[in-house]
MARGU-949949 format. One record per residue (C-alpha): x, y, z negated. Coordinates in steps of 0.02 Angstrom, whole numbers, padded with zeros to 5 digits, always signed. Example, Ala and Ser with C-alpha at 12.3 -4.5 7.8 and 13.67 -1.06 7.14 Angstrom:
! MARGU-949949
+00615-00225-00390
+00684-00053-00357
! end
This chain:
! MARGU-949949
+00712+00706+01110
+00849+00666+01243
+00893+00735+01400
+00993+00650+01532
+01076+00677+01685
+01012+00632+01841
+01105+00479+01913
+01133+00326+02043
+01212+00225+01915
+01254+00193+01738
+01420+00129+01647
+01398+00041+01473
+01550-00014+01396
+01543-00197+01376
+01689-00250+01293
+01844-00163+01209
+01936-00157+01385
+01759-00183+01496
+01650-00088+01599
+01505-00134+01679
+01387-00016+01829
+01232-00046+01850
+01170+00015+02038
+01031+00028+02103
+01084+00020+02279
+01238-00073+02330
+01406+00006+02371
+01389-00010+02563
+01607-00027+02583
+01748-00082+02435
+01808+00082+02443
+01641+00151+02370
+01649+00007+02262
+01781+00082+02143
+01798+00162+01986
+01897+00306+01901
+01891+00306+01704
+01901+00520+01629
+01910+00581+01473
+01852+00741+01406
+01856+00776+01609
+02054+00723+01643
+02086+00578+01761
+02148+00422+01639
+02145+00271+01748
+02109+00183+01903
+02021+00042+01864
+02019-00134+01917
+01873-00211+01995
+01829-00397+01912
+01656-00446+01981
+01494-00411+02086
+01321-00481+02034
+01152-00425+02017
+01005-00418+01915
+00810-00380+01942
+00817-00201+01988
+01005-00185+01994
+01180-00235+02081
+01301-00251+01935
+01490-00215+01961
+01615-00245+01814
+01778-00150+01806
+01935-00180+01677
+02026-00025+01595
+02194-00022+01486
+02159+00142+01391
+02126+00158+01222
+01942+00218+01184
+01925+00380+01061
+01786+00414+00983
+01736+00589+00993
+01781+00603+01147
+01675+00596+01345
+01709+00482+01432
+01627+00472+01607
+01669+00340+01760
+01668+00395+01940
+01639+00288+02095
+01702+00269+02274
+01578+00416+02334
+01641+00538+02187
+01462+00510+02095
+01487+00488+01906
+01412+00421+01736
+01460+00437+01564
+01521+00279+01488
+01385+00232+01357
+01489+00180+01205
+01355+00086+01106
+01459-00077+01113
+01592-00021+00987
+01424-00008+00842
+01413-00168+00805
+01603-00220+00794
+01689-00256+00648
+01824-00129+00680
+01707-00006+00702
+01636-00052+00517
+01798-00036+00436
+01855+00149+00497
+01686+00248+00512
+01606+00245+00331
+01587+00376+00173
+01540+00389+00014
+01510+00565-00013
+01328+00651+00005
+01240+00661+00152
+01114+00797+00208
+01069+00975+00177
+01143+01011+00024
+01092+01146-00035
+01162+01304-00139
+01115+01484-00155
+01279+01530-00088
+01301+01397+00054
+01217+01247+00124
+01314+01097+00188
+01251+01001+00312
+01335+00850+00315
+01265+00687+00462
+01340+00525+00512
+01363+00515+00702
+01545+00427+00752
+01491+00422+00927
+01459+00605+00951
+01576+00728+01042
+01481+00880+00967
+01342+00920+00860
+01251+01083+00798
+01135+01131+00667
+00989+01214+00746
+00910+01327+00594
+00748+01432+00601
+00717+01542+00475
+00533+01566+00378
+00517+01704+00483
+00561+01625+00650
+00736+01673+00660
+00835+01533+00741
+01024+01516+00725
+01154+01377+00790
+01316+01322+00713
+01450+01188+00762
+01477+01063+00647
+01684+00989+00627
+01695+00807+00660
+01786+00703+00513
+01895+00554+00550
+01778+00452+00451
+01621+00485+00605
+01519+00610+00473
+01529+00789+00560
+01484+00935+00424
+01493+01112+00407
+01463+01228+00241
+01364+01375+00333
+01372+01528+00201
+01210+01617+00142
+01049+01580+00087
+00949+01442+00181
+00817+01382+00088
+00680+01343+00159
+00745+01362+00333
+00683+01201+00458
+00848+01140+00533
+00872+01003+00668
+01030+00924+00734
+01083+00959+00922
+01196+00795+00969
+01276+00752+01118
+01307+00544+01119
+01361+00443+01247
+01358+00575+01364
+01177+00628+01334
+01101+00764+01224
+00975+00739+01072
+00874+00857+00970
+00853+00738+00817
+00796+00763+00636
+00919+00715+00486
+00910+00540+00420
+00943+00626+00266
+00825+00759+00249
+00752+00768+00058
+00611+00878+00149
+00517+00875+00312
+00395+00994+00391
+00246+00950+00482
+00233+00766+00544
+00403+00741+00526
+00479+00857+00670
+00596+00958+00560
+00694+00949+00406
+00677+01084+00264
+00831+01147+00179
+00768+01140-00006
+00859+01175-00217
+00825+00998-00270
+00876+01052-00435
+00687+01156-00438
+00619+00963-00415
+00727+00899-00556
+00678+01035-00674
+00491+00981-00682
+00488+00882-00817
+00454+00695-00810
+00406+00665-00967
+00504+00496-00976
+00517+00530-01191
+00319+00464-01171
+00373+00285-01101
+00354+00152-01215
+00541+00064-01256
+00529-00117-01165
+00625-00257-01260
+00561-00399-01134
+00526-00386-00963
+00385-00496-00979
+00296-00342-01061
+00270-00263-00897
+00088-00265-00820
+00092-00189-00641
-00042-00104-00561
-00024-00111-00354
-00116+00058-00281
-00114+00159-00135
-00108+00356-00150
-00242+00394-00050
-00356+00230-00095
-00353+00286-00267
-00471+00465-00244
-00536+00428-00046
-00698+00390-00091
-00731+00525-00207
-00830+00681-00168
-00685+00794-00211
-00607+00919-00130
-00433+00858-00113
-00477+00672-00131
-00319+00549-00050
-00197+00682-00107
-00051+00673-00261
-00163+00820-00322
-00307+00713-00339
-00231+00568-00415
-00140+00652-00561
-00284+00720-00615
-00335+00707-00794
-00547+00722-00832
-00574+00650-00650
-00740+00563-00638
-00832+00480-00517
-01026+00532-00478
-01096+00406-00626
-00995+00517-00742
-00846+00392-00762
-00659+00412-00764
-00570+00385-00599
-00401+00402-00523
-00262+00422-00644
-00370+00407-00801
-00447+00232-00741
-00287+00170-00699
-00230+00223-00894
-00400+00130-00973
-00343-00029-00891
-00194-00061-01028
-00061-00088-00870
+00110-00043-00907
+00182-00010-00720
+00081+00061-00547
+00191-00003-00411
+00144+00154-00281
+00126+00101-00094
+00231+00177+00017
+00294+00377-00058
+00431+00403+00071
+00391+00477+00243
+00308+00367+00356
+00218+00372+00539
+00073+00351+00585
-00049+00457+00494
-00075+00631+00557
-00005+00783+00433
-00115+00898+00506
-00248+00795+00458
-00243+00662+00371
-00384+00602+00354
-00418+00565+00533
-00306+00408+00516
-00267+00274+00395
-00113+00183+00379
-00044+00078+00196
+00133+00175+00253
+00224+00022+00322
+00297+00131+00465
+00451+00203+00406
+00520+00357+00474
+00638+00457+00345
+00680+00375+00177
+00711+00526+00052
+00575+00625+00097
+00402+00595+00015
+00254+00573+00138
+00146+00736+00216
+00016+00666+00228
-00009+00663+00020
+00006+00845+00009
-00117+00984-00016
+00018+01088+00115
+00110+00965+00236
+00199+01133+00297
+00287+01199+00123
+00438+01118+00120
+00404+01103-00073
+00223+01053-00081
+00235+00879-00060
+00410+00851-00165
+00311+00959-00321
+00155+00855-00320
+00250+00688-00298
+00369+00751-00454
+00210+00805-00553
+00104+00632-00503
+00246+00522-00570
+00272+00653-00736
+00073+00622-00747
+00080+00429-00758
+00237+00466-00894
+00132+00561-01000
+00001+00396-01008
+00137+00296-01035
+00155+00211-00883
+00295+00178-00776
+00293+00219-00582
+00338+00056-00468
+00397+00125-00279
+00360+00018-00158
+00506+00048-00004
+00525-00035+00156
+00691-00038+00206
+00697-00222+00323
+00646-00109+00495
+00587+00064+00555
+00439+00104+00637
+00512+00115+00792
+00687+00066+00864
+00744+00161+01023
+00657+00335+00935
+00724+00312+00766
+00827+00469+00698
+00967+00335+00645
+00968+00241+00815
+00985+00404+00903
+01140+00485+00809
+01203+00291+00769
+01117+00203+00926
+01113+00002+00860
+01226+00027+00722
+01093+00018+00595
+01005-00131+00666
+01013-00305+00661
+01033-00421+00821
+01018-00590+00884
+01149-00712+00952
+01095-00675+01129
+01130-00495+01101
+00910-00451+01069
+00865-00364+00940
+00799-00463+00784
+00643-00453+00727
+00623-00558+00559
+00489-00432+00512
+00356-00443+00661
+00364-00252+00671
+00497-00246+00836
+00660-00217+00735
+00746-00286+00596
+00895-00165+00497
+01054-00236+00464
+01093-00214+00260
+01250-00278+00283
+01312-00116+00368
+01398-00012+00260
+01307+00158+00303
+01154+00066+00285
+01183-00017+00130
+01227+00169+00109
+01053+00233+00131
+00961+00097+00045
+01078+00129-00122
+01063+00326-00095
+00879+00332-00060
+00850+00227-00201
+00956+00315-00325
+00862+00463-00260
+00702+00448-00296
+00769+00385-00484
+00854+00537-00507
+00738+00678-00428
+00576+00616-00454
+00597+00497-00599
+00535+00332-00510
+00558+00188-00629
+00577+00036-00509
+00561-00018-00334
+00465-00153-00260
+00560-00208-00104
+00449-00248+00062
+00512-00423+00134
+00655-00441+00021
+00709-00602+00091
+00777-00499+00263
+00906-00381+00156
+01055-00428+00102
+01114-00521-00086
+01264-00403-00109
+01146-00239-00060
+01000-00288-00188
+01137-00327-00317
+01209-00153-00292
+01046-00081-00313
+00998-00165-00452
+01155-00095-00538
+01177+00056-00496
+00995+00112-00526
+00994+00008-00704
+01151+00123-00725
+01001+00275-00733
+00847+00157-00820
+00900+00031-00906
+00725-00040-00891
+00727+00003-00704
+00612-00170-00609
+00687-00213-00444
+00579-00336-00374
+00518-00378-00203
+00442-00525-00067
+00576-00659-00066
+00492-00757+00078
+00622-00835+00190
+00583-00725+00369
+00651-00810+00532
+00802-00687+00531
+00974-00709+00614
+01043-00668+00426
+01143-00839+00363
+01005-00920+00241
+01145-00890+00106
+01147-00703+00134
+00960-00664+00103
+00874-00610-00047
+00748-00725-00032
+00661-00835-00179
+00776-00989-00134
+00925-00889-00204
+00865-00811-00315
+00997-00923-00447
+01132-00762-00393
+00998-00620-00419
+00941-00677-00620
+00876-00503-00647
+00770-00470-00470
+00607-00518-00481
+00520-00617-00341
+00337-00632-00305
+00269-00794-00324
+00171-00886-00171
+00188-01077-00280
+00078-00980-00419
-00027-00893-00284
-00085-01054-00197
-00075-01183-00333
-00233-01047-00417
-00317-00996-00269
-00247-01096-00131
-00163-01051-00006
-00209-00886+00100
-00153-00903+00277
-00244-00865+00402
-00433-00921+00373
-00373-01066+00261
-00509-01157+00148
-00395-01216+00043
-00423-01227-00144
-00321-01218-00295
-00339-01263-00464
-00440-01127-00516
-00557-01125-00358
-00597-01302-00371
-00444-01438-00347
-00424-01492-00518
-00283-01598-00403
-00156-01438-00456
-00175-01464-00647
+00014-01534-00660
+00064-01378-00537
-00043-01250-00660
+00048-01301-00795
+00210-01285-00707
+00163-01076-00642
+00085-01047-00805
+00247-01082-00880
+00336-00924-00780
+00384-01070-00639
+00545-01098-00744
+00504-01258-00808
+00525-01423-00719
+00360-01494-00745
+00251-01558-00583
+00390-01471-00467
+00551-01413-00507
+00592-01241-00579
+00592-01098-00465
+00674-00974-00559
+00808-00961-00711
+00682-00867-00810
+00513-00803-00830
+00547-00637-00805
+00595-00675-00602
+00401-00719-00580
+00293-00600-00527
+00140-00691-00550
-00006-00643-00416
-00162-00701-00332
-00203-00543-00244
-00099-00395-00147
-00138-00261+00001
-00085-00409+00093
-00191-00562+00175
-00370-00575+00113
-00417-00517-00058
-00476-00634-00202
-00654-00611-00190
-00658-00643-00013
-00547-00781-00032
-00679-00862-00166
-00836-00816-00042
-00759-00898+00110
-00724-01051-00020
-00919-01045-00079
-01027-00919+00032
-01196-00987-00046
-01151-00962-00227
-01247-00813-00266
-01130-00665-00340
-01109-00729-00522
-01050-00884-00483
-00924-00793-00373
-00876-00668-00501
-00843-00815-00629
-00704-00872-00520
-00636-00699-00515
-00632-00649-00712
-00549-00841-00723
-00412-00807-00628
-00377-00637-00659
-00377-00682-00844
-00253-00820-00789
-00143-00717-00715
-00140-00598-00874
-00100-00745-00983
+00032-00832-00883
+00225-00826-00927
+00316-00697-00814
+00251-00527-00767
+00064-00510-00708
+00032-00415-00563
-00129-00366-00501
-00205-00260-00341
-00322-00130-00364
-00498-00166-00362
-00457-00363-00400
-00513-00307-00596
-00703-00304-00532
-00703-00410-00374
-00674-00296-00244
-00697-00334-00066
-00619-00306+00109
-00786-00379+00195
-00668-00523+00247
-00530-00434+00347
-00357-00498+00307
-00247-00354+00345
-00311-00196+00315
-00177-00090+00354
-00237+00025+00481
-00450-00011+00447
-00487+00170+00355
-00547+00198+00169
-00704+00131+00211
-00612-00041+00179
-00462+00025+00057
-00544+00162-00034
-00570+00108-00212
-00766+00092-00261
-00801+00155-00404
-00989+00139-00377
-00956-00066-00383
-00825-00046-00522
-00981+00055-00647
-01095-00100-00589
-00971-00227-00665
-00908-00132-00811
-00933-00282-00926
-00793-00368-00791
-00669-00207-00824
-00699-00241-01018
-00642-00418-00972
-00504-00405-00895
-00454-00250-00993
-00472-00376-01151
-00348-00484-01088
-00214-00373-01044
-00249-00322-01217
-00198-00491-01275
-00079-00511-01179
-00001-00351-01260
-00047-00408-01444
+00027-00579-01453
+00204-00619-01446
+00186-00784-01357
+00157-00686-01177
+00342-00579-01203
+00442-00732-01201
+00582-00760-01064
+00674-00913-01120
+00590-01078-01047
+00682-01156-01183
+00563-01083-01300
+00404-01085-01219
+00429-01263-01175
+00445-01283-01364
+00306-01190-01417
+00201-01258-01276
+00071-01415-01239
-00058-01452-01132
-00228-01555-01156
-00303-01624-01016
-00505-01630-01035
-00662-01684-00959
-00668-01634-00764
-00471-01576-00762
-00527-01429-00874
-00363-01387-00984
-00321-01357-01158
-00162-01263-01189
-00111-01244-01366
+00015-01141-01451
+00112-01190-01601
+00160-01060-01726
+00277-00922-01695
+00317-00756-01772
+00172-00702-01853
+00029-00800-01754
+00001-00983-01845
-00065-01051-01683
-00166-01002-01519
-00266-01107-01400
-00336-01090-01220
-00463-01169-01133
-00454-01142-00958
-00606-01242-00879
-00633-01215-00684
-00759-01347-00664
-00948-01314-00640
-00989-01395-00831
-00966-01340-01005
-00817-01420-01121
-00779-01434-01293
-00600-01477-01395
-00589-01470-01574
-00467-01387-01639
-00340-01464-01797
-00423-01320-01887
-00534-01163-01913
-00489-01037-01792
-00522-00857-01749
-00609-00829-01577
-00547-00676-01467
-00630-00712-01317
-00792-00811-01346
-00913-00912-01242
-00989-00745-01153
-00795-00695-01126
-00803-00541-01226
-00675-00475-01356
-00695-00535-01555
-00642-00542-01690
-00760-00602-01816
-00793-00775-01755
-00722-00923-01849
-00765-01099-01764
-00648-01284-01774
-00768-01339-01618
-00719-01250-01452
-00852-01227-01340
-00819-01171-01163
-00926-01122-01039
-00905-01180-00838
-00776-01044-00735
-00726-00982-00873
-00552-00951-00996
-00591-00937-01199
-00451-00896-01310
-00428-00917-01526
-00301-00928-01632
-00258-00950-01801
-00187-00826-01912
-00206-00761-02090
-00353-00663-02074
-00453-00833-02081
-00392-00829-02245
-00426-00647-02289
-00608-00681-02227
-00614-00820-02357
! end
């Protein structure tokens, strides 16, 4: 919240020696037309007057000065008639100078002991700023904070504090600001107040990271895409959309069946890649379930969301029940996957960084407009190195408090190279086996092309993964708006060159060129929270198939995305076909869209045991962990049959003697005969065995069989 005073005009510092007025009525004589420049109230200069002009609601006067600008310091600008403005400062942001001098590396935020709390903010524009505490009981108390050379102002207040709500009081650019910290590790209700909190109470739950499996490849990863909420909001339960809910264990649905966090642990995956944790805006704390929003909205990064909680209001509800969610996927063995979104903020003008940094943190055009790459208003500028900054420190966080095992980075393409490098370093410095992945899409973005961590360059970023839109379309087609088009395995047996390419982790010039160094940098996907799902996809494609037909086209694909090279990634719901009754983006629509059905998921449990099945194999045979395209081009061929179905058969390696797969997206059955007698894992009615033996592969229409040969042929003989 700002307050202002009232006034007749305003100065804005323009350049490092300009000022420009803005007046709403014009000076009626020269002499009123003149201008004083005072700092911290003492007359500094006359200055000199340069130009007149005018705008659509303004007359514009521009005014030259000689004295040096200090930050920290008020500076106001008087007229002819002895009416004065302060000098907004905002200019001096975005200038290099600026982002050499005012940077630090220490810790930001409320930091917390039992003896004294520091509270430590980055505002090089202020001229003062206070802590504003209130105690549990309602006791409120104010203290300065000391301004360092460096912009950060801090002061260590002595006593106990935790669990006080604290605000800062700024006064920037001659204007005063009650704003939360950027840096607050806990908020209150819907995001008004930070909470002074012992993060080492957080850190002391256990994590139960001695439960992971050890990864040798990073092909072994299997990720799971979910929403908090999504996961429980359909259930009849108490607590349902809540961290409570979804860590769980016993949790069933009304048919008696597992749900939540023990469904997500039947399905074999390795990762969940959570939708937006962090504090975000647009869903009531109060009461949550009132509103719906995926968390796209970002208001405070190191903070989890309120809305997740059982109390919104207890500073340590919602950081407990985050910490004992991720411990709870830990103790299945599964890794937690954050999805952050660090390219804009849900608003610009509002935003707790814009008001104690105003533009600093943002990104801007060559005509001086803000950019807006992202189609949400704003666009944040990476390359800053407070920002950078917040992206490293948030991340690094989360690692280290909650025990978050990755991050999945929203529009990847619009943040810097050198600040998803860092990341990637610094947080493999902590997990080794740490994924940093993220949408490398190349956004309309006034960053130079060779700056952006987008898919194109992804030749300088060998261990980020990207997600991949060429395997996307060339299996489904393409989704963009209400697109009909088909790929391979919805009926353009035209893509059977560009199958082969994506099945081979899109590392291997074959039909296109190779889009990454290695399969690992593939994250291989037909379906995500965003655009249409898969099953509405294949309906718009056929909507008078009946629902088998349609279904057929699902268990296809999803078992070729298990099977490709590269790491698998699938949405919730996609495992039986769920549906978004045709919306594209249902980001706001309620649960009645995103809640998970687990009504529809008992009806096609033989679908689950599919797809489970194939992550299965995935797991069991070594082919699937392999990163080097040198070796999987080697081990690799391809058989073209009748009606572009495909044959793709394995030659021996480690233990396996062989494997073949018959991928056949046409509407008729095929056949290849195999060199010899082999074992059939997923037959013609695309369940799991092991005790057929046939040399004669017969393959059903919209459908994927698997065998291979091995020694317990033999055995059986």
């Amino acid at each position: 919240m700002a307050q202002q005073y009232p006034q007749n005009f305003f100065a804005t510092l323009k350049g490092n020696n300009i000022i420009e007025t803005a007046v709403k009525k014009e000076y009626d004589s020269p002499s009123s037309a003149q201008g004083r420049l005072y700092e911290d109230g003492l007359l500094i200069e006359e200055l000199t007057f340069i130009s007149k002009g005018e705008s659509k609601s303004s007359f514009i006067y521009t005014f030259s000065f000689k004295s040096k600008i200090i930050l920290g310091r008020d500076y106001d600008l008087y007229d002819g008639k002895n009416e004065f403005s302060p000098v907004d400062l905002t200019f001096l942001t975005t200038q290099p100078e600026f982002e050499k001098k005012y940077r630090y590396d220490g810790e930001l935020g409320a930091l917390y002991t039992k003896k004294a709390t520091t509270f430590r903010v980055f505002s090089p524009l202020a001229t003062g700023i206070v802590v504003y505490l209130i105690s549990p009981k309602g006791k409120e108390e104010f203290y300065s904070l000391n301004r360092l050379p460096c912009g950060v102002f801090e002061a260590a207040i002595k006593g106990d504090y935790e669990k006080y709500r604290y605000a800062y009081l700024a006064r920037i650019n001659g204007n005063y600001f009650a704003v939360a910290d950027p840096y607050a590790y806990a908020l209150g209700l819907n995001s008004r107040m930070g909470y002074v909190v012992d993060l080492e109470k957080i850190k002391a739950i256990n994590s139960y990271e001695d439960k992971l499996p050890e990864f040798k490849s990073k092909c072994e990863s299997i990720i799971y895409e979910c929403n908090v909420r999504d996961m429980t909001s359909l259930l009849d339960e108490q607590e349902k959309g809540t961290y409570n809910l979804l860590s769980k264990t016993g949790l069933k649905d009304k048919n008696g069946k597992p749900a939540g966090l023990d469904y997500i642990a039947s399905l074999g995956v390795t990762h969940v890649q959570l939708m937006p944790i962090y504090d975000f805006a647009t869903i009531r704390d109060d009461k949550p379930l009132s509103t719906y929003n995926w968390g796209y909205d970002p208001l405070f990064y190191l903070a989890p969301e309120g809305s997740y909680s059982s109390d919104p209001d207890d500073p340590y509800k919602r950081l407990i029940e985050l910490k004992k969610l991720i411990s709870a996927f830990h103790k299945k063995g599964i890794r937690v996957n954050m999805d952050v979104v660090f390219n804009h903020t849900f608003q610009f003008v509002t935003s707790a960084l814009n008001l104690l940094c105003p533009n600093y943190y943002y990104r801007f055009n060559n005509e001086g407009e803000i950019a807006n790459g992202t189609g949400c208003g704003n666009e944040t500028e990476s390359r800053r190195y407070m920002m950078r900054k917040l992206i490293l420190d948030a991340c690094l966080h989360f690692v280290k408090v909650f025990g978050i095992d990755g991050f999945r980075f929203d529009l990847m393409g619009l943040i810097d190279i050198d600040t998803i490098s860092k990341v990637e370093k610094e947080v493999r410095k902590l997990k080794p086996n740490a994924m940093i992945y993220g949408e490398g899409w190349n956004m309309n973005s006034p960053l130079p092309h060779n700056e952006k961590a987008c898919m194109n360059n992804c030749n300088v970023l060998p261990e980020v993964g990207f997600f991949n839109d060429r395997f996307r379309d060339i299996l489904k087609g393409n989704n963009y708006g209400d697109s009909l088009a088909r790929g391979y395995l919805t009926g353009d047996g035209n893509y059977i060159d560009g199958f082969k390419h994506v099945f081979m982790g899109s590392s291997i010039a074959y039909a296109f060129p190779p889009l990454f160094k290695r399969p690992h940098q593939s994250i291989n996907y037909v379906e995500c929270h965003d655009d249409m799902v898969l099953f509405d996809k294949i309906k718009a494609l056929y909507p008078y198939d009946e629902e088998k037909i349609l279904l057929s086209y699902q268990n296809m694909i999803n078992i070729a995305v298990a099977l490709s090279f590269g790491i698998p990634f699938f949405h919730a719901g996609q495992e039986f076909g769920q549906s978004k009754k045709g919306r594209h983006n249902t980001y706001n629509a309620g649960d009645e869209f995103n809640g998970i059905n687990y009504d529809l998921r008992d009806c096609r449990k033989e679908m689950v045991e599919k797809f489970k099945g194939a992550l299965a194999i995935r797991k069991k045979y070594p082919y699937f962990k392999l990163d080097d395209p040198k070796k999987i081009e080697e081990l690799v061929d391809f058989v073209n049959l009748q009606g572009k179905a495909l044959a793709i058969v394995f030659k021996p390696y480690k233990d396996c003697d062989g494997m073949v797969i018959v991928v056949n997206p046409t509407r008729e059955s095929v056949s290849y005969q195999l060199d010899d007698y082999y074992r059939v894992i997923f037959g013609t009615n695309g369940t799991i065995s092991t005790e057929t033996f046939a040399n004669l592969f017969l393959v059903p229409k919209l459908s994927i069989s698997i065998a291979v040969k091995d020694k317990e042929k033999e055995d059986n003989d």
